[in-house]
N, C-alpha and C positions, 0 to 999 in steps of 0.2 A: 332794732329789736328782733329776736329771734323765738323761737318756738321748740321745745325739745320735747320727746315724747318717751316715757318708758313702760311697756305693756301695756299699751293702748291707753296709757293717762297725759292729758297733755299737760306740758310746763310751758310757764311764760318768761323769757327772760329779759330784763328789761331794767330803768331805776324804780324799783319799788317804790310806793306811797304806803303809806300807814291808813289804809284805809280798806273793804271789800270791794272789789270790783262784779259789777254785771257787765257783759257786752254779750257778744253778735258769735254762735256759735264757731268754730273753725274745724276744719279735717281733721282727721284720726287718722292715723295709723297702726292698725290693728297688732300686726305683729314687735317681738321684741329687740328690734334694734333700734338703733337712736337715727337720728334725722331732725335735722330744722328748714323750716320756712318760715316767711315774714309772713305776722298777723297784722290786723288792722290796729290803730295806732288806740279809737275810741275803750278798747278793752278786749276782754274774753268773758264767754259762759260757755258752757261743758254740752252736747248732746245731753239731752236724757241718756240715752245708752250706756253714759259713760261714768264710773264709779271709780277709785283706788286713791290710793295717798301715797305720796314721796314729797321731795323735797330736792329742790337747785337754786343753784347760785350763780349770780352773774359775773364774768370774766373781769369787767370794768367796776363792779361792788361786789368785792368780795363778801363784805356781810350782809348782804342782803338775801331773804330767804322766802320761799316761795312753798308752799301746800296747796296741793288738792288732793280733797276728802269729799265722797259720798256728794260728786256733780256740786261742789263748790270748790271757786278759786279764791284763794286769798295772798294777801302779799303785804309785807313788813320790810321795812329801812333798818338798819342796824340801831339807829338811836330809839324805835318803840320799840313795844313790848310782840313776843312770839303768837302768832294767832293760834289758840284753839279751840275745840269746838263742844258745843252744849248739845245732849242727845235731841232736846225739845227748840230750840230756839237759832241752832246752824252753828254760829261761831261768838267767841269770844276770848278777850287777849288776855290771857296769864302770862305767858314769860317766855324770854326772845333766846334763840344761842345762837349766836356767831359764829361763822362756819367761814374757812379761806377757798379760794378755788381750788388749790391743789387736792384738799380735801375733796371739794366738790367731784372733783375730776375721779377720784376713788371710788364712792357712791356711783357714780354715772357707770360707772368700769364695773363695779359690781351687781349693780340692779340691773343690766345689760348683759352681762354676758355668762357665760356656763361654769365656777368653782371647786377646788378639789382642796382639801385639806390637805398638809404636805404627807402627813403621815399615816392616810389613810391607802392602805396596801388592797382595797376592795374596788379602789376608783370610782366611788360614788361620787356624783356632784353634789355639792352641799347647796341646802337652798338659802335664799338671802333674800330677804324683804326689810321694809320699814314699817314701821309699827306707833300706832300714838303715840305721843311724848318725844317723838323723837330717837326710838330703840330700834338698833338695826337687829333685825333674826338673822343666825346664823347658824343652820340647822337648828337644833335643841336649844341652842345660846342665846342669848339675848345681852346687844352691848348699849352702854348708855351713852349716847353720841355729847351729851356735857359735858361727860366725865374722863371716855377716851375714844379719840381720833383714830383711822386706820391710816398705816404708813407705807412708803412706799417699800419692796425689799430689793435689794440690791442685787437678785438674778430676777426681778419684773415680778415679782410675785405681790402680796400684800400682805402688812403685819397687822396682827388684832391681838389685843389684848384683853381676852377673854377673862371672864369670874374664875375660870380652873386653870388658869395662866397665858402667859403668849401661844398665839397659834398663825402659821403662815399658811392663806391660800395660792394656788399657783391656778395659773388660769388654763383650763380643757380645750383641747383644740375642737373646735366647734367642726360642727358639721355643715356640708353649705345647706343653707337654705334660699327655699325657691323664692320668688320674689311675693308682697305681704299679701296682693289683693288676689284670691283665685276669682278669675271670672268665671263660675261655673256655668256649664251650661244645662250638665244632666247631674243629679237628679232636679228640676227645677224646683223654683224658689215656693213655697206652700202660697198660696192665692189670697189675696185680703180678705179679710172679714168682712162680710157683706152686709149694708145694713138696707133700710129700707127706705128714710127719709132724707130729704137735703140736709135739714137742719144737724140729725146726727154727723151723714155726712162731713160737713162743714168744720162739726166739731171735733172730730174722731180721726187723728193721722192712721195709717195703716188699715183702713177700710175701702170699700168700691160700692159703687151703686148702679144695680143693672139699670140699661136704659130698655124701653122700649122694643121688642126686638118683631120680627114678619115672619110669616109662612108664603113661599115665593115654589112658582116650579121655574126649575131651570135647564134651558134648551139648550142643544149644541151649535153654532153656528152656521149659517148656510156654506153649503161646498157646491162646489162645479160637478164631482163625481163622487160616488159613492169611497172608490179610494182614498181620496181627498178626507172621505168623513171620520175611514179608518186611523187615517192620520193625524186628525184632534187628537185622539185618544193614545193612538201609539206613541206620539213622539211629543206629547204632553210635558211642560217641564214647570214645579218641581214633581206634578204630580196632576194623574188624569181629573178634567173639570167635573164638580160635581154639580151633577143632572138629576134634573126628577123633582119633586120634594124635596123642599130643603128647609132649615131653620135657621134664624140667623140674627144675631145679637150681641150687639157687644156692653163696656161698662166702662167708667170713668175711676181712678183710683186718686187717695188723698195717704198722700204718704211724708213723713219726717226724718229731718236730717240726711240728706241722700247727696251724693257724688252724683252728678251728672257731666256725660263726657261730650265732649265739642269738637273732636278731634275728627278730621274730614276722614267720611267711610263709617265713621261710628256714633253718629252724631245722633245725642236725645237717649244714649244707652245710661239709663239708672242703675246704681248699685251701692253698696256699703260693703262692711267687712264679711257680711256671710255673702255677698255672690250680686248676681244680678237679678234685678226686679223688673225690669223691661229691658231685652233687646229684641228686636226686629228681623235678624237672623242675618245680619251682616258681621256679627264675630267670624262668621266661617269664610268672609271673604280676605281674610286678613291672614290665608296661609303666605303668602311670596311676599308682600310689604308689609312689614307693621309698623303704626305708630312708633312716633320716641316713645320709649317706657312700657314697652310692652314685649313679653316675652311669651315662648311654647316651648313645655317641658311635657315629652311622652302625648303628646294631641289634647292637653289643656293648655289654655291661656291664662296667662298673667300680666296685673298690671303694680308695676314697679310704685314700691311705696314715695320714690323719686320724683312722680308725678301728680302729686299732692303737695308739692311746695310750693307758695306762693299763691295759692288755689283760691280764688273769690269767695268770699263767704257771704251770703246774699239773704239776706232778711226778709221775711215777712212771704205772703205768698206769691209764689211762681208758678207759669204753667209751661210745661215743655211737650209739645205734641205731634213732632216730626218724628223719623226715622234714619236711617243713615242714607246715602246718595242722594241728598238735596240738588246735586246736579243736573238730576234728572225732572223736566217738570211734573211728569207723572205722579214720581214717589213726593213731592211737595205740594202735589196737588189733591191729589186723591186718598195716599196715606199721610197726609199732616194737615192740609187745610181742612177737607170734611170733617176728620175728629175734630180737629177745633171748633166747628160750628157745633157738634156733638155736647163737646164740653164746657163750652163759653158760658149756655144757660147757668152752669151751679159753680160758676165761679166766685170768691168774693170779689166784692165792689173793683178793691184797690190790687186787685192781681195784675203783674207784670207776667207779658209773652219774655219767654227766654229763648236767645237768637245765636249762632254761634257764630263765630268771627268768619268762616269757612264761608258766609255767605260774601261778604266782601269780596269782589272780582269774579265771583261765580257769574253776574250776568254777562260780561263778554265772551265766556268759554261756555256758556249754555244756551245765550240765546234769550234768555228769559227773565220775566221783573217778580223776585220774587216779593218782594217789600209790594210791587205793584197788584199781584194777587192780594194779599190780605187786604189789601185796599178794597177790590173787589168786591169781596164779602164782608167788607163793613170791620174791620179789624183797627181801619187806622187810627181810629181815636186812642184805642187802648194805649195804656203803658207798656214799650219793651225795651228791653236790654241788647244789648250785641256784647256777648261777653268776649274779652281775648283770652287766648289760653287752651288748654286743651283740657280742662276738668274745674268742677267749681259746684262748689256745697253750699245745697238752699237747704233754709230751712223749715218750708211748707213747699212739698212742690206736690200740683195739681197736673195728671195725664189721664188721657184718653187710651185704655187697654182692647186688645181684640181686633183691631182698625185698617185690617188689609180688607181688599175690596170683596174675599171669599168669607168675610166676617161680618162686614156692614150691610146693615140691612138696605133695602132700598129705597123705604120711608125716609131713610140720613139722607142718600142721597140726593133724592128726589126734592128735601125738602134743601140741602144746601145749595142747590139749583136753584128753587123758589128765592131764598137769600140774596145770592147775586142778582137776579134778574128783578129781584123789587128795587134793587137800587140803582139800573139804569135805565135807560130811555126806552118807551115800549118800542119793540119791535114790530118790524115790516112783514111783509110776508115770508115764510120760509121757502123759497122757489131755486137757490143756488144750486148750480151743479158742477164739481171741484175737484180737480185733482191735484192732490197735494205734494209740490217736490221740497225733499227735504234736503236739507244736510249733508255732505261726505260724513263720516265711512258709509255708512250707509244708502247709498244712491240706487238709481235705476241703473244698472250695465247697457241697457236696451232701450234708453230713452226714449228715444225718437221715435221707435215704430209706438212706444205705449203711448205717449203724447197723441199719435197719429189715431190710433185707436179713440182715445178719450176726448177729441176735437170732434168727433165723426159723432161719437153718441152725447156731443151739446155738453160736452164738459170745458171748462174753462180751465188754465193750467194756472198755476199759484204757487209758488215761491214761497211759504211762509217764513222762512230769515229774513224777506224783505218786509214785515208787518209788524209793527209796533204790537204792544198788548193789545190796544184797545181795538184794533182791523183785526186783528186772530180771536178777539170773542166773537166782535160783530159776522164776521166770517161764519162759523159756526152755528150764531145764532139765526142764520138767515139762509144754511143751508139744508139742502132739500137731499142731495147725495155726496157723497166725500168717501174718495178712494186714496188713501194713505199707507205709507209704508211702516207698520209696527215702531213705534218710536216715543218717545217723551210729548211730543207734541199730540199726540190724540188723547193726550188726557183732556183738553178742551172739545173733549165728546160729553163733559159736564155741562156744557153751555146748549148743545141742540135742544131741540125742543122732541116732543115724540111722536115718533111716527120716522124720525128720520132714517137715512138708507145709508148702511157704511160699510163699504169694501178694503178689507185689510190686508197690505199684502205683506203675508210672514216670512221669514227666512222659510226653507222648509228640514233644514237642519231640526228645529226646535219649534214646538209650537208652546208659548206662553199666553192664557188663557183672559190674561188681566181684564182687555177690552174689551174681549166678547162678553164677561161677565158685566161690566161695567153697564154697555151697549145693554143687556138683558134687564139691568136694574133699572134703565132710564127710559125704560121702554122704546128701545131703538131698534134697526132691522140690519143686523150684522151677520158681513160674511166674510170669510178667510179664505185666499189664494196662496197658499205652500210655493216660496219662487226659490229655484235652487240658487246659490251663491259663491262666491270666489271663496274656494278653497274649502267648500260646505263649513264658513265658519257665521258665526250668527252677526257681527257688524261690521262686512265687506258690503259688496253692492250685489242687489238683487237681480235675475234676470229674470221678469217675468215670462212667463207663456201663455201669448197673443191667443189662440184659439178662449184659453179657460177665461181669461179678460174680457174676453170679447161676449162670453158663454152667462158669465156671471154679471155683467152689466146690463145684457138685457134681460136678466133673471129682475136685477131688484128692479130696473126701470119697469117694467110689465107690473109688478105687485105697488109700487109706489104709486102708478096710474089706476091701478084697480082700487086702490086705497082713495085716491082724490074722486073715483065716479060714487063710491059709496059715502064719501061724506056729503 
């Protein structure tokens, strides 16, 4: 069974039944050229979006005949009668015409592509649609496809036998066109309509509901030297942290009929034929690789109508609430699991998580369980999918908007903390002191003397590759100090409790701002050490300097002690 589409209307092809079908919305392909993919075998129903009339026929029944009109599909076998439709009540069968493929193949050629009259010396293209009853428009014309067939012409043209006599079109050399979907980015997509209630919410696709949002000040993190401080701010990356006074709120969106992409790097980016409705800002990582099916013309992106064939068509409600670089635990932790806890509340009952197949094999190349987090936060009971593929059209899909950690309030935070930590075993005292070796590329250049350092002021050294999930909460849950190298794993700075002391040490290439803001939401006491690196690139190995390690451990050790005689 295949799927044909002409100007964004789709056709079923298949053995007709003499009967209306409903089923399970499928992809669109906005623009006009033809394309098939395999739909589900249950049936088809149309998007809302979707409106127009034509008519196809299948290669294996040739008389079988197929309409859709005004977001209904209908479909007739050569022995009943022709489906048409009633202004008040949808559809009903008056009378059937039997059409061969060749013919078929005619209509497809013509509703598809660009027309010229032979003897039109002004080079207009004539316009050509189909019309109730069965009447193809041909400019001003109107033919009556009962009465007569369009034929083929013997230099590739088509013959029609118009009311004012024969007339051959020849076909216009097309112009190329760029591929169907623009992924725009600028000017962005107009914001949902906002409503006030769950209930509407609930009911209302293409709406958002503010949550909750805080009034927070926010401090820059502790430095060794006043240089050091200049350097937050100077070499800030995508942009200096915002301090002082801040507002901060995000919002949940309930949106319909939507392409969502799974494709590793772009992974939870929503869109339809006008553009995208959520991405994350990882389109722009996609200059030197890109996806199958994806193209850049002039510094826009496109994604090839190629990559909607075969495409899931997923029923009923969905919730997608991650980002692109799921590899990263950071961005699965902080930008995809907290929204989730954000947006779980105003879910319906029977909502499935949507998972992309890109997590498969991601934990031996990252280190991390991500199936094992949502477990964490009490996710596991839920319904989810691990879709394969690189694209797939739900048709309720529920996300969390606004949800990078310079958006989220720190009440989410604070309370997706609370979440995890009521579902395990109470904790011990917070008394650890740790210093965290991570991973190549990014390593210590200068191990030994740092190690040597961080044994002397009672730190203990720790490997975390060598810790399952549940020793890297506990870990954190039970530390008191933690000096770490900038990296996906201090996103389990979600699990300290507050008051704790956390030394970061950043490339000093680049200062990225994520954990200190984080550290500031969760009420923790962070500081950043700038360590130069090989080839000043940001994920070679760091060489700290011993003096400012040395300078800044006993900075937070002194105030974490001042901290335990005032409690």
């Amino acid at each position: 069974m295949l799927l044909l589409t002409w100007h964004g209307t789709i056709l079923r092809v298949e053995q007709a039944e003499n009967r209306l079908t409903h089923a399970p919305p499928v992809p669109v392909r906005p623009a006009a050229r033809d394309f098939t993919f395999a739909a589900p075998d249950e049936g088809l129903a149309l998007p809302h979006s979707l409106d127009g009339e034509t008519v196809i026929i299948e290669a294996a029944h040739p008389g079988a005949v197929h309409l859709v009109r005004s977001g209904r599909y209908l479909r007739a076998d050569p022995a009943g009668p022709f489906p048409d439709f009633d202004a008040d009540t949808g559809a009903k069968w008056e009378s059937f015409l039997p059409l061969t493929e060749p013919v078929a193949a005619m209509l497809r050629a013509l509703l598809g592509g660009s027309w010229h009259h032979e003897a039109d010396e002004a080079d207009e293209a004539v316009q050509i649609g189909l019309e109730p009853g069965f009447i193809l428009s041909v400019g001003a014309a109107r033919l009556d496809l009962a009465t007569c067939r369009p034929a083929h012409h013997a230099d590739g043209g088509i013959l029609l036998v118009l009311p004012d006599g024969p007339s051959r079109l020849r076909p216009r050399q097309a112009a190329r066109a760029a591929p169907e979907i623009h992924l725009r980015r600028s000017p962005p997509a107009p914001p949902p309509r906002r409503v006030t209630t769950e209930a509407e919410f609930l009911a209302s696709p293409g709406t958002c509901l503010m949550l909750p949002g805080s009034d927070e000040l926010c401090f820059p993190p502790l430095t060794a030297s006043l240089a050091d401080r200049d350097w937050v701010l100077d070499r800030a990356w995508p942009a200096p942290p915002r301090l002082g006074r801040q507002q901060f709120q995000s919002c949940v969106v309930h949106e319909a009929h939507k392409f969502v992409l799974l494709e590793r790097g772009v992974e939870g980016m929503v869109f339809d034929n006008t553009g995208i409705s959520s991405e994350p800002g990882y389109l722009s990582n996609l200059a030197e690789h890109l996806p199958p099916h994806f193209g850049r013309e002039a510094g826009e992106i496109f994604l090839s109508a190629a990559a909607l064939q075969g495409a899931p068509v997923l029923r009923g409600p969905h919730a997608v609430f991650y980002g692109g670089n799921l590899v990263n635990c950071y961005h699965w932790l902080i930008d995809g699991i907290v929204p989730l806890t954000m947006l779980q509340p105003f879910l319906p009952p029977d909502t499935t998580l949507l998972l992309p197949s890109s997590l498969a094999g991601m934990r031996a190349s990252s280190g991390f369980d991500h199936l094992g987090l949502l477990e964490v936060f009490g996710f596991g009971d839920m319904k989810w999918a691990q879709i394969d593929g690189q694209v797939c059209f739900v048709e309720h899909l529920y996300r969390p908007d606004q949800c990078f950690i310079h958006q989220i309030p720190a009440t989410a935070l604070q309370a997706a903390r609370a979440r995890a930590f009521a579902r395990l075993p109470p904790a011990g005292p917070a008394n650890r002191r740790v210093l965290l070796i991570p991973r190549p590329p990014r390593d210590i250049a200068n191990r030994a003397v740092v190690e040597k350092i961080a044994t002397k002021a009672g730190l203990e050294v720790v490997e975390l590759a060598t810790l399952g999930l549940a020793d890297q909460i506990e870990l954190f849950r039970h530390a008191r100090l933690i000096v770490g190298i900038h990296g996906g794993a201090l996103a389990h700075l979600l699990f300290c409790r507050p008051g704790t002391a956390i030394l970061e040490l950043s490339p000093a290439c680049q200062f990225r701002p994520s954990f200190a803001q984080l550290s500031g939401k969760l009420d923790l006491l962070h500081a950043v050490l700038p360590c130069a690196t090989a080839g000043n690139q940001f994920n070679t190995a760091l060489q700290v300097p011993p003096p400012k390690l040395v300078g800044l451990l006993d900075m937070l050790q002194t105030r974490l002690a001042l901290a335990d005689e005032a409690a």
